[in-house]
C-alpha positions as CSV (number, residue, x, y, z in Angstrom):
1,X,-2.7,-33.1,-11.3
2,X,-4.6,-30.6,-8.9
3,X,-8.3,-30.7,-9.3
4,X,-7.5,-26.8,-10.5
5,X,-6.3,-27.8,-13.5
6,X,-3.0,-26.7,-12.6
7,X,-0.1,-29.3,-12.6
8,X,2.2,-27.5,-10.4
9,X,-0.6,-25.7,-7.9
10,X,0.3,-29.0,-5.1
11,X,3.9,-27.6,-4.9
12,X,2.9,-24.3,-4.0
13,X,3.1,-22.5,-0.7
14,X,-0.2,-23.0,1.5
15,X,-1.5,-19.2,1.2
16,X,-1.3,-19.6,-2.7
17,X,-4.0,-22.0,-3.6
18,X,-6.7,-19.9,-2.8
19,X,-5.3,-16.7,-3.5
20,X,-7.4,-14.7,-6.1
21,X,-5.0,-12.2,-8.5
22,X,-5.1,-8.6,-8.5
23,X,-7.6,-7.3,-11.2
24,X,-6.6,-4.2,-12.7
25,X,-8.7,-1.3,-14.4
26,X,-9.0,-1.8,-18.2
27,X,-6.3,-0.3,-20.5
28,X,-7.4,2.2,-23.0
29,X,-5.3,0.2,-25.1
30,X,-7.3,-2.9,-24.2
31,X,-10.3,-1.6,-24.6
32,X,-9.5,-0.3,-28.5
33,X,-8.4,-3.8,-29.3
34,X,-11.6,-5.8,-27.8
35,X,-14.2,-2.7,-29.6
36,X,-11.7,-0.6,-32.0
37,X,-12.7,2.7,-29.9
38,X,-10.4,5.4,-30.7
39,X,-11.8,8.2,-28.6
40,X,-12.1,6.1,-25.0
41,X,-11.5,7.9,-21.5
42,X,-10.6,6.3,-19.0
43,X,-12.2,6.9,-15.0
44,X,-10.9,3.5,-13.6
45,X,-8.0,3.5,-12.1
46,X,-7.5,6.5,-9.6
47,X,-5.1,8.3,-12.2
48,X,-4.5,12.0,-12.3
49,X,-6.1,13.1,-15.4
50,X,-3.2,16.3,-15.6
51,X,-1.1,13.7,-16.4
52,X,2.3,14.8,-14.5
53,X,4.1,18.4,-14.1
54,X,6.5,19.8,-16.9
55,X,9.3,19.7,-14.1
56,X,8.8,15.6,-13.9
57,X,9.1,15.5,-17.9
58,X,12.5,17.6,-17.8
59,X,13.8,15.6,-14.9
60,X,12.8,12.9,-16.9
61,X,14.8,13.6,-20.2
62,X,17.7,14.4,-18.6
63,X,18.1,10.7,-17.1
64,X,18.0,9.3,-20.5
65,X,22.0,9.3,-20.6
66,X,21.9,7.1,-17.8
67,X,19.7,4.5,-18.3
68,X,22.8,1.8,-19.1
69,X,23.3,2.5,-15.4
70,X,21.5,0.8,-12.4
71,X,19.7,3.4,-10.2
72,X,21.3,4.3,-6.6
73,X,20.2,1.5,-4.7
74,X,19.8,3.8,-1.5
75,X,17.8,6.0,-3.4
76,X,20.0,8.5,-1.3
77,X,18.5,12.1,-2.7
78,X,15.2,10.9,-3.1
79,X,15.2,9.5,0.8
80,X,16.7,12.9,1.9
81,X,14.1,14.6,0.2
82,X,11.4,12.9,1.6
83,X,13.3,13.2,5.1
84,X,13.1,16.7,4.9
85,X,9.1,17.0,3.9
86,X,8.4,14.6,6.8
87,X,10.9,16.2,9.3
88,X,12.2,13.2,10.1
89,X,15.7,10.9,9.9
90,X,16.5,9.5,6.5
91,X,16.7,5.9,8.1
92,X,12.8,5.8,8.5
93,X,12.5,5.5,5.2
94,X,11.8,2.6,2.9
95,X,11.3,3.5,-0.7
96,X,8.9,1.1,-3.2
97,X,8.1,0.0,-6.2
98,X,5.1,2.1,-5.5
99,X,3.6,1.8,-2.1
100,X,1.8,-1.3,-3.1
101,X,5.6,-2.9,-2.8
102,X,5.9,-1.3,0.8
103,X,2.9,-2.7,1.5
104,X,3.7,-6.5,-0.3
105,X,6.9,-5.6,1.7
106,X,5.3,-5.3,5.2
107,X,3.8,-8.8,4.8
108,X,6.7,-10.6,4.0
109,X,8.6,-9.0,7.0
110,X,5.9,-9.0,9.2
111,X,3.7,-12.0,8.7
112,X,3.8,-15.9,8.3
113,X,1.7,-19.3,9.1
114,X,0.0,-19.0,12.9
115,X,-0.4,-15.2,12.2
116,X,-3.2,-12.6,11.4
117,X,-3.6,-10.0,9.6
118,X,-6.5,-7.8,10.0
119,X,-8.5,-5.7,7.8
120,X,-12.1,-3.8,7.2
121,X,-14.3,-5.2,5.3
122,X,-14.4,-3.0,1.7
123,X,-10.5,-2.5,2.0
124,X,-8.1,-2.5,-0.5
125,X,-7.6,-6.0,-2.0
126,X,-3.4,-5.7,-1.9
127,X,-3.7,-6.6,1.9
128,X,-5.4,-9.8,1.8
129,X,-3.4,-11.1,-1.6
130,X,0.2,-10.4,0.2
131,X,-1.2,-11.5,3.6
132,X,-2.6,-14.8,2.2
133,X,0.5,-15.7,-0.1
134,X,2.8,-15.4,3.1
135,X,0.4,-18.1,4.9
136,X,-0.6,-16.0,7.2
137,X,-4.6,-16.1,8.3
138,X,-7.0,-13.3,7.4
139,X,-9.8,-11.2,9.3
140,X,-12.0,-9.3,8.4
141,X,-13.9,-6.5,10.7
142,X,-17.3,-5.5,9.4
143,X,-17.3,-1.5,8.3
144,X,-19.6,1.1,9.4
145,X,-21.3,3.1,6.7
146,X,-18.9,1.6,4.2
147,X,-15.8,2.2,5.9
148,X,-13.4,1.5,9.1
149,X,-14.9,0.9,12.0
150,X,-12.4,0.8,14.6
151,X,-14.0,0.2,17.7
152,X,-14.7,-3.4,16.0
153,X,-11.0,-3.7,14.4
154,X,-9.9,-3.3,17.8
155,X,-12.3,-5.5,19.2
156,X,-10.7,-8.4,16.7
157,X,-6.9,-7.3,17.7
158,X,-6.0,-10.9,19.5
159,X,-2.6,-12.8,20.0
160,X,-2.3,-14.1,16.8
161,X,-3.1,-10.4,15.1
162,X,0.5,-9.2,13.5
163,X,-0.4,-6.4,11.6
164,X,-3.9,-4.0,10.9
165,X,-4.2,-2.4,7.9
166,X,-6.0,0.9,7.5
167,X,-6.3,3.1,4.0
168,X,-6.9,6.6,4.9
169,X,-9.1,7.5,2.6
170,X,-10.1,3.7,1.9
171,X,-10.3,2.2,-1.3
172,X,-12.9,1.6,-3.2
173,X,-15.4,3.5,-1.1
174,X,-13.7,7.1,-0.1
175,X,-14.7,6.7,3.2
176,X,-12.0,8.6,5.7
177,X,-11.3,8.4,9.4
178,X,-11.0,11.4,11.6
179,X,-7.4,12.1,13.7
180,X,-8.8,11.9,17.1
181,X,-10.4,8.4,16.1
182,X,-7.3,6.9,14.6
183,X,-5.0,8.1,17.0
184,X,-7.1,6.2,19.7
185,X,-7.1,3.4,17.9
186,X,-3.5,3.0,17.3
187,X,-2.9,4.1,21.1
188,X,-5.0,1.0,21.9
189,X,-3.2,-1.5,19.6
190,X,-0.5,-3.6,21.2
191,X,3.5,-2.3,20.7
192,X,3.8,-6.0,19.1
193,X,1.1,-5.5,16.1
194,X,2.1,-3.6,13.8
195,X,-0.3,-1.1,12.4
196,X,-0.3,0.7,8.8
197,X,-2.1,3.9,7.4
198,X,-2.1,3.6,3.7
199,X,-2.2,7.8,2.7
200,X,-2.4,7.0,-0.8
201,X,-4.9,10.1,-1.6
202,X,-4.0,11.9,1.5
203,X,-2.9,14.8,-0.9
204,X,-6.4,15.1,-2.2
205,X,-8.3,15.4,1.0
206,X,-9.5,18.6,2.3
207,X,-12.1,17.0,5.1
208,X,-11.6,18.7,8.6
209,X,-10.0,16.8,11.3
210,X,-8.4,14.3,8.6
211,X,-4.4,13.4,10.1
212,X,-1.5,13.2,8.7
213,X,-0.4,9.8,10.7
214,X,3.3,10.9,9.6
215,X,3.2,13.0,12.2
216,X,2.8,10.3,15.1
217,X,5.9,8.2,14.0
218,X,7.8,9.3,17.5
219,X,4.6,8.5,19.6
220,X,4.2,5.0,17.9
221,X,7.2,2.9,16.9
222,X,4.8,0.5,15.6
223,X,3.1,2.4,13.4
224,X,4.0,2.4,9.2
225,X,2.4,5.2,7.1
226,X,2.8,4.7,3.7
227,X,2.6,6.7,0.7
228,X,2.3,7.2,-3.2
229,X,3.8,9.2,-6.2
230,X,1.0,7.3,-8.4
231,X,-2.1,9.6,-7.6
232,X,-2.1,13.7,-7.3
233,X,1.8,13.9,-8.2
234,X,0.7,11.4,-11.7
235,X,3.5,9.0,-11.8
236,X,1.4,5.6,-11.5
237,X,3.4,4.1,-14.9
238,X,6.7,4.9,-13.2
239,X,5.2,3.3,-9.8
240,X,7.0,4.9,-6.8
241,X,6.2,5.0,-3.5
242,X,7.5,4.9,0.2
243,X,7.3,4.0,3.7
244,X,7.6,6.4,7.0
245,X,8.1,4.5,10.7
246,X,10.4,3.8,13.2
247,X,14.2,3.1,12.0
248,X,14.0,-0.7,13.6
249,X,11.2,-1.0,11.7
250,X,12.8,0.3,8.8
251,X,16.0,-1.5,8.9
252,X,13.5,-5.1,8.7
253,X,11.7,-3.1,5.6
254,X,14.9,-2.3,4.0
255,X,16.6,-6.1,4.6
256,X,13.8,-7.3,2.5
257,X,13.4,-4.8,-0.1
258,X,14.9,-5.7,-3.1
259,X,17.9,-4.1,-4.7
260,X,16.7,-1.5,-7.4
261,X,13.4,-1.6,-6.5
262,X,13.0,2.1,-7.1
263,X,14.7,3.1,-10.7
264,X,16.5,5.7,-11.8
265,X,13.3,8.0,-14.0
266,X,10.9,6.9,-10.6
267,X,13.1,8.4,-8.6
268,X,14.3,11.5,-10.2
269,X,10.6,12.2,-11.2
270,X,9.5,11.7,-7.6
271,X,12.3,14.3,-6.8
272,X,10.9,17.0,-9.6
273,X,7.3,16.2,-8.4
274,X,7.8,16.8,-4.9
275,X,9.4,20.2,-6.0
276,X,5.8,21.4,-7.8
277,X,3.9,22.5,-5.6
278,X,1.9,24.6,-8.2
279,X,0.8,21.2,-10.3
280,X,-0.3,19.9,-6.8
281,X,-2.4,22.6,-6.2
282,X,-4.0,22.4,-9.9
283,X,-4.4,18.8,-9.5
284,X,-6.2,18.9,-5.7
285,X,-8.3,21.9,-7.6
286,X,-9.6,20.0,-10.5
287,X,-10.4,17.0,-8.3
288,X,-12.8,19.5,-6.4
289,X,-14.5,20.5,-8.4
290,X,-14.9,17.7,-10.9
291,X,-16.4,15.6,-7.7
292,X,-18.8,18.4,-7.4
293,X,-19.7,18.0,-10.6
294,X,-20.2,13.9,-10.8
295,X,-21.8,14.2,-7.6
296,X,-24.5,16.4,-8.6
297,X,-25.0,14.6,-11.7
298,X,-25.3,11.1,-9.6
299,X,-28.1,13.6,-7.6
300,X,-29.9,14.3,-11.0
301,X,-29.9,10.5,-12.2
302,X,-31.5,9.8,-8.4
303,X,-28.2,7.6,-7.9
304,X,-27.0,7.0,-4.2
305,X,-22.9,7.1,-3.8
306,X,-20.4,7.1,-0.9
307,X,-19.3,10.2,-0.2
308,X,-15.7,10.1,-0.8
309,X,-12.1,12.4,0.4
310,X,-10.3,10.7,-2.4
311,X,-9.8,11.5,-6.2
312,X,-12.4,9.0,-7.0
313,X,-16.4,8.5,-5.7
314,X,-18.0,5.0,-6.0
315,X,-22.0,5.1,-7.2
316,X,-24.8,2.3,-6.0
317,X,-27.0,1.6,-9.8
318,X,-29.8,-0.2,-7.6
319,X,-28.8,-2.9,-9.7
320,X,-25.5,-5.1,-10.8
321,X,-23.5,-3.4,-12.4
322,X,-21.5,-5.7,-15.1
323,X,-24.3,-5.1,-17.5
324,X,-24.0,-1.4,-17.2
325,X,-20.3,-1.4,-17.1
326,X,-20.1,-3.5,-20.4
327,X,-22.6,-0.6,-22.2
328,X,-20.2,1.9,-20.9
329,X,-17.3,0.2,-22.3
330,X,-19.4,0.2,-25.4
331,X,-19.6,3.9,-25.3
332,X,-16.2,4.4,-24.3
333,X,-16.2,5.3,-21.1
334,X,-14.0,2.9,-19.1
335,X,-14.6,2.9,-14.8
336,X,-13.9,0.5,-12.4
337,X,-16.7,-2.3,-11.3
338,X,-16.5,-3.0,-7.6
339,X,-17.7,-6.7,-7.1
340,X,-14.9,-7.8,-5.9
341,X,-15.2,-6.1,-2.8
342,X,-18.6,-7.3,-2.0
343,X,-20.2,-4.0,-3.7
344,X,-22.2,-5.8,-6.8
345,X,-24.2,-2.8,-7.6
346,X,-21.3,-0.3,-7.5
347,X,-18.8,0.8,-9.9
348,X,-16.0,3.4,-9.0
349,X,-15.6,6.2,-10.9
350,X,-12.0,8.4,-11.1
351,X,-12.3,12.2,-11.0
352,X,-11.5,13.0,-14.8
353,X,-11.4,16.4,-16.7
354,X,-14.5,18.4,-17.1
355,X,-15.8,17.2,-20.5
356,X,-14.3,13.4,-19.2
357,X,-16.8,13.8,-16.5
358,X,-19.8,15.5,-18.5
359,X,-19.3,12.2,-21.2
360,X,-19.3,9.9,-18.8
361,X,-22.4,11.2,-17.0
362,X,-24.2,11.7,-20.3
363,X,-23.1,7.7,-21.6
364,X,-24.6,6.6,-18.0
365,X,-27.6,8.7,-18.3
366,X,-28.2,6.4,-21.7
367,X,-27.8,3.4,-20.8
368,X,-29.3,3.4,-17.3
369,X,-32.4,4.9,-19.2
């Protein structure tokens, strides 16, 4: 037996000994069967707190007749859709299981043993896990003020490197790259290393100068953008998502992707959501100005925090932060601790409603007291 404790861990793949699983936010539902809190709210996971539009719940009930039947595996009107709001060819698409399956996706087609992948420091924890359980070697560049620093990821780009990973806005920390910056960097990566922009919260953003890397696909045929139904259009239980870049690079996507991947509610939701404009604007405008307001009350408490583009800011306690995590869990108020990424003294905090953002601020004010 492996000195894990797990009997079958020496049959696995090499990249899988080592690898350390995904940790999710806490469920509300988790959290009432540990405590028995009724009344939680949850500022964890990067959710919108609208919930999703009334044109996604219609589309939605009127796919219950079909749910005997398997989904278009071509996700054909969904793809065309997306086509259109991109101006660009149907065949550059690849659709997801959310984009964290793109992006699981991109791994498998891209990477393998004698490879690298390369990433910033503080990036989102999916591109190590599906880099390492392909076999493939990891790097990690050293970020600037919390986020990408490209002069140094481009430093690291070697003969080995296969793919560079970039969130635009990063998760955990907010932190956001300029278009002029990123399209030099991409310009200076190699044709043969393939680079991805991960626009997750690029709806949310209203920083000047941020891109829209979408719009470089003909300029780069190594470049992948991917993107999310799961954050400003609120479809994260129904997880869609979808790939942009060059159809040979598509067509490699789309061989691996796995038949049904996208289902039939995911898809005809994505289709009513990209149709509401109106909810998207409500959802970008409750995001503004509920950052305003946790910011300023992270200025009243004397709390430091990285200023973020995304629909979530991540605060520095001056201290570690399980302990104050566990008292907010106490007082309902579930958020996201960051110590996983290196930040010990951090916890993440999703934009909520007003009054979820004016409990949560008074439940920290206690119990950092």
């Amino acid at each position: 037996m492996s000195k894990s404790g797990n009997q079958f861990l020496d049959f696995t793949a090499p990249g899988i000994a080592n690898l350390k699983p995904y940790v999710p936010g806490k469920p509300v539902s988790e959290l009432e069967r540990e405590l028995g809190i009724k009344d939680s709210i949850k500022l964890a996971s990067n959710e919108n707190p609208l919930g999703c539009s009334e044109r996604v719940r219609a589309a939605i009930a009127a796919e219950w007749p079909q749910l005997s039947r398997y989904p278009d595996g071509g996700g054909f009107a969904l793809r065309n859709a997306l086509a259109k709001k991109h101006a660009i060819d149907p065949v550059c698409i690849t659709l997801g299981n959310g984009s964290n399956d793109v992006l699981d996706i991109i791994a498998r087609v891209f990477l393998s043993a004698g490879y690298e992948s390369l990433f910033s420091q503080y990036a989102f924890a999916v591109y190590p896990i599906s880099s390492q359980a392909v076999g493939a070697s990891l790097r990690v560049a050293p970020a600037l003020d919390y986020g990408h620093d490209l002069e140094a990821l481009l430093n690291m780009v070697g003969e080995k490197t296969r793919v560079v990973w970039i969130a635009n806005p990063n998760n955990p920390t907010g932190t956001w790259v300029n278009g002029e910056e990123l399209e030099n960097f991409i310009a200076g990566v190699p044709a043969n290393v393939i680079v991805v922009v991960d626009e997750a919260y690029i709806e949310y953003v209203d920083k000047p100068g941020f891109p829209d890397a979408s719009k470089w696909l003909d300029k780069y045929p190594n470049l992948i953008v991917t993107r999310t139904f799961s954050k400003v259009y609120g479809l994260a239980s129904l997880r869609i998502g979808y790939g942009l870049s060059h159809p040979d690079v598509a067509d490699l996507l789309n061989r691996v992707r796995q038949p049904f991947n996208a289902n039939s509610l995911a898809m005809a939701a994505a289709l009513a959501a990209l149709e509401d404009d109106a909810f998207v604007k409500r959802s970008v405008e409750v995001n503004r100005s509920g950052m305003v307001q946790l910011t300023a009350g992270f200025d009243q408490l004397g709390l430091a925090y990285i200023p973020s583009a995304g629909n979530f800011v991540t605060v520095d306690l001056g201290r570690p932060a399980d302990a104050i995590d566990q008292a907010l869990l106490r007082a309902g108020c579930i958020t996201r601790p960051v110590a996983a990424y290196g930040l010990p003294n951090h916890l993440r905090i999703t934009v909520g409603l007003a009054d979820e953002n004016a409990r949560f601020l008074s439940a920290l004010e206690n119990v950092i007291a």
